[in-house]
LODREN-422417 format. One line per field, with one value per atom (N, C-alpha, C, CB): residue number from 1; residue in three letters; atom name; y, x, z. Coordinates in Angstrom, 2 decimals, decimal comma. Glycine has a CB too. Layout:
<sites>
k <- (NUM; ...) $
r <- (ALA; ...) $
a <- (CA; ...) $
c2 <- (Y; ...) $
c1 <- (X; ...) $
c3 <- (Z; ...) $
</sites>
This chain:
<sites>
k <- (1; 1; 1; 1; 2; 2; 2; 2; 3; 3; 3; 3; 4; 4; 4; 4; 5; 5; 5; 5; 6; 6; 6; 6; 7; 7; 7; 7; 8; 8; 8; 8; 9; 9; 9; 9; 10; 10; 10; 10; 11; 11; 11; 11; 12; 12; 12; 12; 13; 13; 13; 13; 14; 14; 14; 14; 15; 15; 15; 15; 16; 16; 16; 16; 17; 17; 17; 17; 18; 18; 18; 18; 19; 19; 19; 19; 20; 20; 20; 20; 21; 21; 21; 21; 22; 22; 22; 22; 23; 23; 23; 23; 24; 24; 24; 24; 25; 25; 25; 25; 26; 26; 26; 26; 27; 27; 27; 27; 28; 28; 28; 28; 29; 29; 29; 29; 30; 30; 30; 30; 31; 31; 31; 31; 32; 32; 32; 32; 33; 33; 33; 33; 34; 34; 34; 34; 35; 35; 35; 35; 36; 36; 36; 36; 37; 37; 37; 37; 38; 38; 38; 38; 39; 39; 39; 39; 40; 40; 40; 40; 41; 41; 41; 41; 42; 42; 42; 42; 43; 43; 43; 43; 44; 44; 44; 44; 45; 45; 45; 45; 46; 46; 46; 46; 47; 47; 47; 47; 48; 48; 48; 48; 49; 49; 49; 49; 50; 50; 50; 50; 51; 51; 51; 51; 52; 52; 52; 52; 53; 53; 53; 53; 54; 54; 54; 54; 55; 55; 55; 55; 56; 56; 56; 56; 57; 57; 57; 57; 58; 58; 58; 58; 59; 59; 59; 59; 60; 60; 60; 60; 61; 61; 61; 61; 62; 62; 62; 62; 63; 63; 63; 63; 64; 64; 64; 64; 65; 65; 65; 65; 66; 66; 66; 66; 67; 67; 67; 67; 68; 68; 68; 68; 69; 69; 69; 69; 70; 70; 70; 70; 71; 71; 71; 71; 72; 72; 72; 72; 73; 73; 73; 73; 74; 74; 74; 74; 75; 75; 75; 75; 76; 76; 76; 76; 77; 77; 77; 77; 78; 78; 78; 78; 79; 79; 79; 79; 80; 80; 80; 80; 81; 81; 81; 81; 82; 82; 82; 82; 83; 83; 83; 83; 84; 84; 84; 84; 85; 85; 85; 85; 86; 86; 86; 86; 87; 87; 87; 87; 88; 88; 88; 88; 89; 89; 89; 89; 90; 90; 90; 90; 91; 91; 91; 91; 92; 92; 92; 92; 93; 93; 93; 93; 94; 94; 94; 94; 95; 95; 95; 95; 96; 96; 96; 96; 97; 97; 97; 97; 98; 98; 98; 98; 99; 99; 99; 99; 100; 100; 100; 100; 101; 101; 101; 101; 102; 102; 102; 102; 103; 103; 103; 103; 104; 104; 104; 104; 105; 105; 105; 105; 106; 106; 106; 106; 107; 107; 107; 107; 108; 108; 108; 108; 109; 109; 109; 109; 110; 110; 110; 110; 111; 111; 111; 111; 112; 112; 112; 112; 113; 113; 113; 113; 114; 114; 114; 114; 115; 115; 115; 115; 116; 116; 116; 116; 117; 117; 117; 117; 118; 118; 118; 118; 119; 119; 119; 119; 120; 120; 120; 120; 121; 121; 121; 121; 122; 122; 122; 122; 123; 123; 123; 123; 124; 124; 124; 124; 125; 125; 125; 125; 126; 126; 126; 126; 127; 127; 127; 127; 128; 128; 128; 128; 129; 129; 129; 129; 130; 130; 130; 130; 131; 131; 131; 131; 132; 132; 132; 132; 133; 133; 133; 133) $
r <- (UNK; UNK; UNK; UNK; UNK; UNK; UNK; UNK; UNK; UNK; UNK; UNK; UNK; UNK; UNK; UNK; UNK; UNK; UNK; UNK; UNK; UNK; UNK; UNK; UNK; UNK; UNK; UNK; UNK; UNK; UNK; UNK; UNK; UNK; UNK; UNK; UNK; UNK; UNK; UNK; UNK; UNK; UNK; UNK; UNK; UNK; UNK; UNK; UNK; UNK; UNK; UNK; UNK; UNK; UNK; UNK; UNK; UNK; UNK; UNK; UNK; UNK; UNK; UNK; UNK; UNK; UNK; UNK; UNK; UNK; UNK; UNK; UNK; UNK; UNK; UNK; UNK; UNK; UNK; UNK; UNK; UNK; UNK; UNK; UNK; UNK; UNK; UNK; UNK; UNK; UNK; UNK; UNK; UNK; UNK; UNK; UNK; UNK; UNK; UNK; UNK; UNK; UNK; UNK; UNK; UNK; UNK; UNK; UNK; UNK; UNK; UNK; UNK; UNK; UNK; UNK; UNK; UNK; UNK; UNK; UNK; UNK; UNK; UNK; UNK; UNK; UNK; UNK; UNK; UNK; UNK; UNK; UNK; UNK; UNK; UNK; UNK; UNK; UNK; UNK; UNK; UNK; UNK; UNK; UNK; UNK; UNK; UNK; UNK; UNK; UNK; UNK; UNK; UNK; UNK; UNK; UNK; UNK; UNK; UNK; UNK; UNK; UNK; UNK; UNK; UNK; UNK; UNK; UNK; UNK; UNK; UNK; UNK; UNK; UNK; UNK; UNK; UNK; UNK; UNK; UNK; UNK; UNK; UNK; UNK; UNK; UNK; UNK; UNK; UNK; UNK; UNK; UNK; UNK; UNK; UNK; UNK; UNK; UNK; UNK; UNK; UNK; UNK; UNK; UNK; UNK; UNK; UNK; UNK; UNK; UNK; UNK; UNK; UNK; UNK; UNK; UNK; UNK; UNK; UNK; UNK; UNK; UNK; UNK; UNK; UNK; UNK; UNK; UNK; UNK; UNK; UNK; UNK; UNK; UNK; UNK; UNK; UNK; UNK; UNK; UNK; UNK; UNK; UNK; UNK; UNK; UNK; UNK; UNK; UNK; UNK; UNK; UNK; UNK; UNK; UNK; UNK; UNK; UNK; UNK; UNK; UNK; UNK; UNK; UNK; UNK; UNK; UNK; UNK; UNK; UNK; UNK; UNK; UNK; UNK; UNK; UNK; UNK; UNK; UNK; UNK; UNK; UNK; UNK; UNK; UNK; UNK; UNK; UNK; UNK; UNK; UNK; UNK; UNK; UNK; UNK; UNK; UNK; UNK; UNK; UNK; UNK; UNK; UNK; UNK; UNK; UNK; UNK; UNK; UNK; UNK; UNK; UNK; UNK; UNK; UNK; UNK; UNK; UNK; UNK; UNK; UNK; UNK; UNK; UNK; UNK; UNK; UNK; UNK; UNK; UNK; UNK; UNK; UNK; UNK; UNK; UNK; UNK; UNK; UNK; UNK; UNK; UNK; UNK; UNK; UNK; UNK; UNK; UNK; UNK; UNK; UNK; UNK; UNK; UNK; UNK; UNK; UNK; UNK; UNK; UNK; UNK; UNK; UNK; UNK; UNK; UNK; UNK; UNK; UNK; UNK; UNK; UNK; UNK; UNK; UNK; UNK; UNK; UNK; UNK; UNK; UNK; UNK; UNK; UNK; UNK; UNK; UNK; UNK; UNK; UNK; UNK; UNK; UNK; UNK; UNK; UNK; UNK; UNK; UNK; UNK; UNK; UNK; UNK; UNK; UNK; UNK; UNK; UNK; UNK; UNK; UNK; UNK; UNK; UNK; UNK; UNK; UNK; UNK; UNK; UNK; UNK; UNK; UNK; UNK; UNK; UNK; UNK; UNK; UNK; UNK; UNK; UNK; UNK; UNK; UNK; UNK; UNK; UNK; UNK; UNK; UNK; UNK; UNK; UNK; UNK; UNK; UNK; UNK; UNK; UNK; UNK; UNK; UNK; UNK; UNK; UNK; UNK; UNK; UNK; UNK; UNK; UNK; UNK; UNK; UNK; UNK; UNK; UNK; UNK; UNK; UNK; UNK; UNK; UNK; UNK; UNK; UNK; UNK; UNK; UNK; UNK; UNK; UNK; UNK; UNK; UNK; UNK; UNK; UNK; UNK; UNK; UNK; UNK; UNK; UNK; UNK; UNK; UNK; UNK; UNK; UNK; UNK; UNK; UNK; UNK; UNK; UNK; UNK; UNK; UNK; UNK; UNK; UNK; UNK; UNK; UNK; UNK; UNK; UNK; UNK; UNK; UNK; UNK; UNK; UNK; UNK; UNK; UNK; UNK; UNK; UNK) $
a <- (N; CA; C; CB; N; CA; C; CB; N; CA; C; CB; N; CA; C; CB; N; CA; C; CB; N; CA; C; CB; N; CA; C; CB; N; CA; C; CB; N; CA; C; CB; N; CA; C; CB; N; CA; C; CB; N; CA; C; CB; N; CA; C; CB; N; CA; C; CB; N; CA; C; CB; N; CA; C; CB; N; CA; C; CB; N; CA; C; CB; N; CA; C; CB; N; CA; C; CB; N; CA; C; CB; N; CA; C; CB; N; CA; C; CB; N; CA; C; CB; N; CA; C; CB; N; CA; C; CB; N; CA; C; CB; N; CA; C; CB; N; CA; C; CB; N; CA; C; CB; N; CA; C; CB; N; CA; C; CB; N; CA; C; CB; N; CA; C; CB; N; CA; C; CB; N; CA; C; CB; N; CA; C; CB; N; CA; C; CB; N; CA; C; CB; N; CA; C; CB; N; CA; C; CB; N; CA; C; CB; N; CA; C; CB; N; CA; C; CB; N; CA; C; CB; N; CA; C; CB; N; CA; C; CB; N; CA; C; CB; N; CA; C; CB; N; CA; C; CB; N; CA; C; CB; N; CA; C; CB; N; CA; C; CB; N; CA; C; CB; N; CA; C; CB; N; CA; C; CB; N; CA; C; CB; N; CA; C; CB; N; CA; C; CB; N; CA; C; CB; N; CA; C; CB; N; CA; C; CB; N; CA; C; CB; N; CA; C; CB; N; CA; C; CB; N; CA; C; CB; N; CA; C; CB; N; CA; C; CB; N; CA; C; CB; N; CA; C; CB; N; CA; C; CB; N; CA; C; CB; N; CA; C; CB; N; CA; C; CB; N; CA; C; CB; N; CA; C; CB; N; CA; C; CB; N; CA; C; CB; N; CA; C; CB; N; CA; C; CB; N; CA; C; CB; N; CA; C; CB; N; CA; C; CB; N; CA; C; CB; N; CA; C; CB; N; CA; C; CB; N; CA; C; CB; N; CA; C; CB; N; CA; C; CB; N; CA; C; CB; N; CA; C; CB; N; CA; C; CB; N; CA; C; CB; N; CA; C; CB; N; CA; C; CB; N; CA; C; CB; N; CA; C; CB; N; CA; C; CB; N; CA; C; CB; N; CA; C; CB; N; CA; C; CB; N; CA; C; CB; N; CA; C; CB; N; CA; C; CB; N; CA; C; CB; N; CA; C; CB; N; CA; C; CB; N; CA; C; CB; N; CA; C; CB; N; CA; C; CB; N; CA; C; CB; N; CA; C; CB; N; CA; C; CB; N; CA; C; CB; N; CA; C; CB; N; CA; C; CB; N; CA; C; CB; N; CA; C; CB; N; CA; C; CB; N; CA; C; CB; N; CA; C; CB; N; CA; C; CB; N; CA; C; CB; N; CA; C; CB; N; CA; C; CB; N; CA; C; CB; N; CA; C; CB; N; CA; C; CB; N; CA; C; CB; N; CA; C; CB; N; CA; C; CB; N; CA; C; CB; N; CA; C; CB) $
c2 <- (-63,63; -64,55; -64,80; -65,87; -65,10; -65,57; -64,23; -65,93; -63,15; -61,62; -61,53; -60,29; -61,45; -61,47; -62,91; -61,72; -63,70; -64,67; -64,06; -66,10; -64,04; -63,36; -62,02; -62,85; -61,12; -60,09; -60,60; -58,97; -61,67; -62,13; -62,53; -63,35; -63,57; -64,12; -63,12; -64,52; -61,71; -60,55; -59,75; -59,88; -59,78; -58,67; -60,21; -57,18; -61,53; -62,26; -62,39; -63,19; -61,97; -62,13; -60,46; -62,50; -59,52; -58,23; -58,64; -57,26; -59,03; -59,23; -60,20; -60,06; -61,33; -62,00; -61,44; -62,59; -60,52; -59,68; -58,28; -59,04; -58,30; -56,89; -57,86; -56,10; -59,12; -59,65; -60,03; -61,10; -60,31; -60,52; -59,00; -61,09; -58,02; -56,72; -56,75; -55,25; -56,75; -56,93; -57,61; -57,49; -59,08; -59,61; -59,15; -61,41; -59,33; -58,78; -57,42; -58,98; -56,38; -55,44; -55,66; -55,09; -56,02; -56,71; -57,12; -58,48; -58,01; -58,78; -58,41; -59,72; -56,67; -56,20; -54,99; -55,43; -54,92; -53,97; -53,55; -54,43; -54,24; -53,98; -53,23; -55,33; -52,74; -52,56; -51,08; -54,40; -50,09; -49,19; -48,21; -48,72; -48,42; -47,00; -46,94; -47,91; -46,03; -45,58; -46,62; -45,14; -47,82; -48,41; -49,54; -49,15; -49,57; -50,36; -49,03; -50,60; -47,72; -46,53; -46,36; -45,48; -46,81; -46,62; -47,62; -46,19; -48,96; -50,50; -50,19; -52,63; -49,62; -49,51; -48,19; -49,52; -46,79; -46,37; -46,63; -45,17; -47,55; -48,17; -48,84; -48,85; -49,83; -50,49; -50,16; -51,21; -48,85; -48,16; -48,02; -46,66; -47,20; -46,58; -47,65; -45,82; -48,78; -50,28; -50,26; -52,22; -50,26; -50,75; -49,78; -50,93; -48,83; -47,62; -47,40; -46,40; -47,50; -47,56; -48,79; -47,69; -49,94; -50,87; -50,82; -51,18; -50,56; -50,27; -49,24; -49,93; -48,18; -46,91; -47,27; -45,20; -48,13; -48,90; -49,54; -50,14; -50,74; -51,14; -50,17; -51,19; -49,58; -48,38; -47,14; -46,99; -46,86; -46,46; -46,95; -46,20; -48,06; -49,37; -49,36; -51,30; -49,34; -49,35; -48,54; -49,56; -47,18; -45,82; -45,55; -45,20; -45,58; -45,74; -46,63; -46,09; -47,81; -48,43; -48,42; -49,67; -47,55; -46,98; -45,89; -46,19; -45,08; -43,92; -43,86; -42,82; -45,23; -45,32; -45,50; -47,00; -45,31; -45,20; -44,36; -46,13; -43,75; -42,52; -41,17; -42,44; -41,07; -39,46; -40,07; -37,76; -41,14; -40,28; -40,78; -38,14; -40,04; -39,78; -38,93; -38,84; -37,86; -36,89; -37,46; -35,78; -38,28; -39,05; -40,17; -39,44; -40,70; -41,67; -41,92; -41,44; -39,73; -39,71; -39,14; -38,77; -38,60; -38,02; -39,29; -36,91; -40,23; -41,75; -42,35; -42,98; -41,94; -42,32; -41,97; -42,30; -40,78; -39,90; -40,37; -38,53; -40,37; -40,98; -42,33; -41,34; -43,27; -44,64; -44,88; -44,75; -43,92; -43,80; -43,09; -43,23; -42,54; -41,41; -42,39; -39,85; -43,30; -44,37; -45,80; -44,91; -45,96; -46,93; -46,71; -47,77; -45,65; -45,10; -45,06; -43,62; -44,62; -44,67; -45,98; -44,56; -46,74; -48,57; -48,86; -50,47; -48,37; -49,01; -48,10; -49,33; -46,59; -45,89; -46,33; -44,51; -46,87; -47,75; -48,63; -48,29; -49,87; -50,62; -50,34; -51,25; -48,85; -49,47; -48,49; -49,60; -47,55; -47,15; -48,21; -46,50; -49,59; -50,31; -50,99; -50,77; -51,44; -51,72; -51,33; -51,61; -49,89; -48,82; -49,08; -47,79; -49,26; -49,97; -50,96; -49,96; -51,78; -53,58; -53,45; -54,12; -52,61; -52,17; -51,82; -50,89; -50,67; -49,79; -51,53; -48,43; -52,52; -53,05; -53,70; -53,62; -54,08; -55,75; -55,15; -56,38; -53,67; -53,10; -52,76; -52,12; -52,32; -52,68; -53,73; -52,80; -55,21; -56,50; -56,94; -57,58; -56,71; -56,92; -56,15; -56,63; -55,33; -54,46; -54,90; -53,62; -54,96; -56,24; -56,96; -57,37; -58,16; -59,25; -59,01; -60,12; -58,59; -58,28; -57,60; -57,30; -57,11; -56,55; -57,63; -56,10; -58,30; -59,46; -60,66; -60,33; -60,83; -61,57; -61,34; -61,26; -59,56; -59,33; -59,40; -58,46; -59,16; -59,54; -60,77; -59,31; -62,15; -63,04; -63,73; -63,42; -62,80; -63,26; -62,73; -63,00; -61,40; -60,68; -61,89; -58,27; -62,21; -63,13; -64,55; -63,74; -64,77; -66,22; -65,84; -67,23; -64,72; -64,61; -64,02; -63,76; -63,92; -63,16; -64,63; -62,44; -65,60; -66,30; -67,79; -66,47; -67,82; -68,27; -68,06; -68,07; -66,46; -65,74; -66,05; -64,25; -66,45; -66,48; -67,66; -66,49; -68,97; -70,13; -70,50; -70,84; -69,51; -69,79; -68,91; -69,78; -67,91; -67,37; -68,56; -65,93; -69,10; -70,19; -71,21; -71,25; -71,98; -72,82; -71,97; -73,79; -71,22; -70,67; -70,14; -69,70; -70,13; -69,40; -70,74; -68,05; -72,15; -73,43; -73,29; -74,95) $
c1 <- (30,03; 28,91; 28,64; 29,20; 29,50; 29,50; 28,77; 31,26; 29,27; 29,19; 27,43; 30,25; 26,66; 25,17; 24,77; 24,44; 25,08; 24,58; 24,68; 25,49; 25,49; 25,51; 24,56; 27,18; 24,51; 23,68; 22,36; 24,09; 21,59; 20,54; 20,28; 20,63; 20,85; 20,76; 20,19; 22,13; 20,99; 20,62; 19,52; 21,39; 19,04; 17,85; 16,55; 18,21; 16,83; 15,84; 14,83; 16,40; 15,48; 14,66; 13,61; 15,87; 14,34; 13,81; 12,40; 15,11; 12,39; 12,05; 9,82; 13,61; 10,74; 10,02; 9,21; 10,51; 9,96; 8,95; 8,06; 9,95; 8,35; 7,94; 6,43; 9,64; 6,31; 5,59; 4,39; 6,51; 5,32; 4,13; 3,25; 5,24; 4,03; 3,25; 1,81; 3,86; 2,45; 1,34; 0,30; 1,74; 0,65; -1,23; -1,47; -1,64; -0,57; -1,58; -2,67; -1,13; -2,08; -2,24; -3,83; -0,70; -3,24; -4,43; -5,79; -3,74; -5,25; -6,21; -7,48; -5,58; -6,33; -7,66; -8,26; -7,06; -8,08; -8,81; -10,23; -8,67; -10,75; -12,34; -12,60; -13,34; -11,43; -11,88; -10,69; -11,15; -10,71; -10,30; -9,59; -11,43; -9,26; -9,71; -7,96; -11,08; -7,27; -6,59; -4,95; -7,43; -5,54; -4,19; -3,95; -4,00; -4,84; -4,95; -3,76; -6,99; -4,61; -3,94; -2,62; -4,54; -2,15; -0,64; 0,40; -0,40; -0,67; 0,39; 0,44; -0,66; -0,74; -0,40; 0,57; -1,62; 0,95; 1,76; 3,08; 1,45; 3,18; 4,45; 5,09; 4,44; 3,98; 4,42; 4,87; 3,60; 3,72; 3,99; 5,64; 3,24; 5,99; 7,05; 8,23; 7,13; 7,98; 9,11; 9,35; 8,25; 8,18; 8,18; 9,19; 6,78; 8,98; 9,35; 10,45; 8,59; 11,18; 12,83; 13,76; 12,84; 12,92; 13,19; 14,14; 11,95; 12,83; 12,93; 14,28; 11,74; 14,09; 15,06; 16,08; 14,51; 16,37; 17,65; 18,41; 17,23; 17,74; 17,68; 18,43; 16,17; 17,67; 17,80; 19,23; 15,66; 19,37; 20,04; 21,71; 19,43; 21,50; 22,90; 23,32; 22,23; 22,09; 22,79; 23,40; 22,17; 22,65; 23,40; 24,59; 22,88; 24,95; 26,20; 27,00; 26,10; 26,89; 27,84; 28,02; 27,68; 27,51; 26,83; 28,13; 25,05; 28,24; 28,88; 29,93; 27,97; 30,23; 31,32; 33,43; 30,65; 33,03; 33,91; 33,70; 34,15; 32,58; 32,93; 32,84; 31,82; 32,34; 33,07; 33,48; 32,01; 34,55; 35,53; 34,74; 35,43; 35,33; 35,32; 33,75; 36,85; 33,63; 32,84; 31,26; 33,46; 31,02; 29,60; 29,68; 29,21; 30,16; 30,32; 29,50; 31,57; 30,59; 29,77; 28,39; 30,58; 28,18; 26,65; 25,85; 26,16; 26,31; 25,71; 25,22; 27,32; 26,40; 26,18; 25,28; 26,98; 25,20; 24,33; 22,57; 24,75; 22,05; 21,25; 20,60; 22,11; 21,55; 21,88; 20,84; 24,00; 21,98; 21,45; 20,03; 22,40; 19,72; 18,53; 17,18; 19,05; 17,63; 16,52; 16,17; 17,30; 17,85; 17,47; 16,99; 18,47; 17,02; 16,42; 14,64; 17,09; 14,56; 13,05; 12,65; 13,28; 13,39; 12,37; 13,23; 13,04; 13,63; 13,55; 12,93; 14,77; 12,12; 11,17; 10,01; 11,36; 9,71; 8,17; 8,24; 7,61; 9,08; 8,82; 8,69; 9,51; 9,27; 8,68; 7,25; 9,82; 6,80; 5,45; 4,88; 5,27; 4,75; 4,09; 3,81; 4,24; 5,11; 4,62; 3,98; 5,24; 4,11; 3,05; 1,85; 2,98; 1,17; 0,03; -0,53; -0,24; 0,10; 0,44; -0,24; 2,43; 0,93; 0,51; -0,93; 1,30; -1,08; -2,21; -3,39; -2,14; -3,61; -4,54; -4,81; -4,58; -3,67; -3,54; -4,39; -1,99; -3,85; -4,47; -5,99; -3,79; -6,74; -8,08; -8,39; -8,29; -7,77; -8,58; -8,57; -7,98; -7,70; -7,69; -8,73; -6,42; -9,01; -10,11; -11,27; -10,24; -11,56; -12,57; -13,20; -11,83; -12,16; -12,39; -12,68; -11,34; -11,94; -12,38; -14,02; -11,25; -14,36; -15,78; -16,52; -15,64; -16,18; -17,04; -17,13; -16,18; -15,98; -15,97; -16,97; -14,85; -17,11; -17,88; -19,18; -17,63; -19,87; -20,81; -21,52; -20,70; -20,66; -21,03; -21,23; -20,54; -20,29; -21,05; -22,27; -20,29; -22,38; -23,56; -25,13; -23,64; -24,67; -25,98; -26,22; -25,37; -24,76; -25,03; -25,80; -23,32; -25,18; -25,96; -27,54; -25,13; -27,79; -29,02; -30,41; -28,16; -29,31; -29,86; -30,34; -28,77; -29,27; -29,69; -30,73; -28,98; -30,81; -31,51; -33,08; -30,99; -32,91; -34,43; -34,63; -34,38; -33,96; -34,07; -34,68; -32,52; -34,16; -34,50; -35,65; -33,28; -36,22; -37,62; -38,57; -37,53; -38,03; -39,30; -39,50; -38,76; -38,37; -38,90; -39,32; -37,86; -38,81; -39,86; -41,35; -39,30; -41,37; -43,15; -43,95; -43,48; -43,21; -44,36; -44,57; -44,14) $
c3 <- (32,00; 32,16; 33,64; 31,44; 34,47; 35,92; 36,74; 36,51; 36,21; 36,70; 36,55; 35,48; 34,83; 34,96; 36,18; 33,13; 35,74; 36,44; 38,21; 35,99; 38,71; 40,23; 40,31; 40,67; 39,29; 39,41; 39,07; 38,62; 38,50; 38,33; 40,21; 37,04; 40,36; 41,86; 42,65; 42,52; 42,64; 43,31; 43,21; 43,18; 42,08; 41,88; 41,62; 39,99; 41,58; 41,94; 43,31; 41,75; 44,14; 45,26; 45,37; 46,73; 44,94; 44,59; 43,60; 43,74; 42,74; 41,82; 42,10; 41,20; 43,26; 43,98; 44,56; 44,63; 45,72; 46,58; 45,78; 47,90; 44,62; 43,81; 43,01; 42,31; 42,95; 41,86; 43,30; 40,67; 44,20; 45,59; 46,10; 47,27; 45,54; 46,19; 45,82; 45,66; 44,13; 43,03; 43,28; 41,95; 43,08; 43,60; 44,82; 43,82; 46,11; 46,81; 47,20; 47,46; 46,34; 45,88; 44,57; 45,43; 44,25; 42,93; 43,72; 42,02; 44,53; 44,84; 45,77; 45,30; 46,53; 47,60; 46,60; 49,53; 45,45; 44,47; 44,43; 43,33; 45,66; 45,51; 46,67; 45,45; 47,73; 49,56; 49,03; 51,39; 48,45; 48,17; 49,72; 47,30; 49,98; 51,57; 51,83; 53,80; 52,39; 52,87; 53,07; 53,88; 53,35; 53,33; 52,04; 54,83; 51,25; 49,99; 49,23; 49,22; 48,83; 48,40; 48,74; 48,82; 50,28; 50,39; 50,23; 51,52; 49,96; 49,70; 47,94; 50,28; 46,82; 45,66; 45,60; 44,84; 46,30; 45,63; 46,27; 45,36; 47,08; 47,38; 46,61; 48,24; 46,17; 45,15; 43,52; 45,20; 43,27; 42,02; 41,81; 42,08; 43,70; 43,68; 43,37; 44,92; 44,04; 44,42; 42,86; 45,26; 41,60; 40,54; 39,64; 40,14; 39,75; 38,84; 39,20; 38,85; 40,66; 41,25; 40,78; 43,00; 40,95; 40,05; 38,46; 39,89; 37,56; 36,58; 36,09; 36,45; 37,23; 36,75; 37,63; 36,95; 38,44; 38,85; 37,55; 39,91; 37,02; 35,52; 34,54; 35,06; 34,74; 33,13; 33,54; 32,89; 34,92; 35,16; 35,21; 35,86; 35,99; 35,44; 33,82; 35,67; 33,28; 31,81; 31,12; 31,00; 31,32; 31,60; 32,03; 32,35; 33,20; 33,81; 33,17; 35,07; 32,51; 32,16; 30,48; 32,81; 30,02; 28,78; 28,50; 29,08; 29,99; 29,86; 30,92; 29,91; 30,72; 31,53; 30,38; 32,61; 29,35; 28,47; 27,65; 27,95; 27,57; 26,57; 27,36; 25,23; 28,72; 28,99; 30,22; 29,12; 30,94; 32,06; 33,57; 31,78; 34,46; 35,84; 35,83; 36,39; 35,21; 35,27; 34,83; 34,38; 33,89; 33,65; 34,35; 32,15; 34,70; 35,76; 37,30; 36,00; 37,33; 38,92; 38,97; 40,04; 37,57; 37,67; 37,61; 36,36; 36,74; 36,61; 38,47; 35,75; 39,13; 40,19; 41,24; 40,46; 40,91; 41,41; 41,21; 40,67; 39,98; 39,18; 40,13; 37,81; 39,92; 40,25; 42,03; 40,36; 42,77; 44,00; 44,40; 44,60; 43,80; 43,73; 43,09; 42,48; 42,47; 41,64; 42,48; 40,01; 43,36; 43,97; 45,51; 43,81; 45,72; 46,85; 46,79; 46,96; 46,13; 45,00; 45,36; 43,02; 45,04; 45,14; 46,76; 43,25; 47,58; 49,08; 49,48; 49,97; 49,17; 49,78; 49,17; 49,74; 47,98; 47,87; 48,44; 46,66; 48,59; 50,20; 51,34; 50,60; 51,56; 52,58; 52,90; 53,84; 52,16; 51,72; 51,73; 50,49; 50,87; 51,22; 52,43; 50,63; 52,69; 54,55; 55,35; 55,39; 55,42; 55,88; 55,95; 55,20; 54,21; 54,22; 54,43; 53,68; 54,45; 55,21; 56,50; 55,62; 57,21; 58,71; 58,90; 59,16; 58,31; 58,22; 58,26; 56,41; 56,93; 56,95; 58,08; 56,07; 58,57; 59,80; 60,39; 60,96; 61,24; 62,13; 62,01; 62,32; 60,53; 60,06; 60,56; 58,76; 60,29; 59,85; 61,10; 58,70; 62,13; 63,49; 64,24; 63,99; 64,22; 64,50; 64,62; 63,73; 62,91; 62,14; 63,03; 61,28; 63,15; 63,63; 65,13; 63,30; 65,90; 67,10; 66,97; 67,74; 66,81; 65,91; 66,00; 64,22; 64,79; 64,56; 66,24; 62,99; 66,53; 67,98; 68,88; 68,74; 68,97; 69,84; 69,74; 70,18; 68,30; 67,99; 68,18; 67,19; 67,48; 67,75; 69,08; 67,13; 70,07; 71,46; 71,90; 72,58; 71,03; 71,90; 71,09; 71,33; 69,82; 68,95; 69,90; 66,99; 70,30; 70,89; 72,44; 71,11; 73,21; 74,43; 74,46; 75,28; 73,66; 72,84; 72,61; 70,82; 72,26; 71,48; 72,64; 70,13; 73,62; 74,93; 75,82; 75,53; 75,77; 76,55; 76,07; 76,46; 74,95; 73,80; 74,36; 71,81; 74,93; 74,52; 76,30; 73,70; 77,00; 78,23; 79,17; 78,78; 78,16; 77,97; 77,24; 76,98; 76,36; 75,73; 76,97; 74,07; 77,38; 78,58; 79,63; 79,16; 80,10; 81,09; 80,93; 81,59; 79,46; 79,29; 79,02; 77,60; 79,04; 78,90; 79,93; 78,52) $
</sites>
């Protein structure tokens, strides 16, 4: 009992950051382009390493009394190869993380510059009207 309970603790915070990929992932579903594509198959990947982390543990401990040393270490094998899987979709997602900031920073600098060029634009208008009374 103490044993699930400590292994819950452990794959809770996993669990946390896997449900956060998701909405945020979810949520940019409408701006499709290049780093949306690499935060969802990060996450696909985080999900499915996950899962076959899961499924794999049970396995291994499935076949850890009926064949030996020998299913054990293929178990192990398995094990590592699945959980590698969900710390290479994280950090695929990060990637795309990265990838957006660097978009939205862009963006905005964009937009900055614009709005100075509307406001000096818009001065310039204001100080042609008094000079043409």
């Amino acid at each position: 009992m103490t044993s699930s309970f400590f292994g819950l603790i452990g794959v809770l915070p996993a669990i946390v950051a896997l449900v956060g990929q998701w909405i945020g992932v979810m949520a940019m579903r409408d701006e499709r382009n290049g780093a949306w594509w690499t935060m969802m198959v990060g996450t696909a990947m985080s999900t499915l390493g996950g899962l076959g982390t899961i499924a794999s543990m049970v396995l291994m401990f499935s076949n850890m009394g009926s064949s030996g040393a020998s299913g054990m270490s293929s178990s192990m094998i398995v094990f590592a190869a699945v959980a590698g899987l969900h710390t290479l979709g994280g950090l695929v997602f990060v990637a795309g993380f990265a990838m957006h900031g660097l978009r939205r920073k862009a963006s905005r600098e964009r937009e900055q510059q614009l709005e100075a060029v509307t406001a000096a634009m818009s001065e310039e208008l204001r100080v042609a009207r008094e000079q043409g009374r």
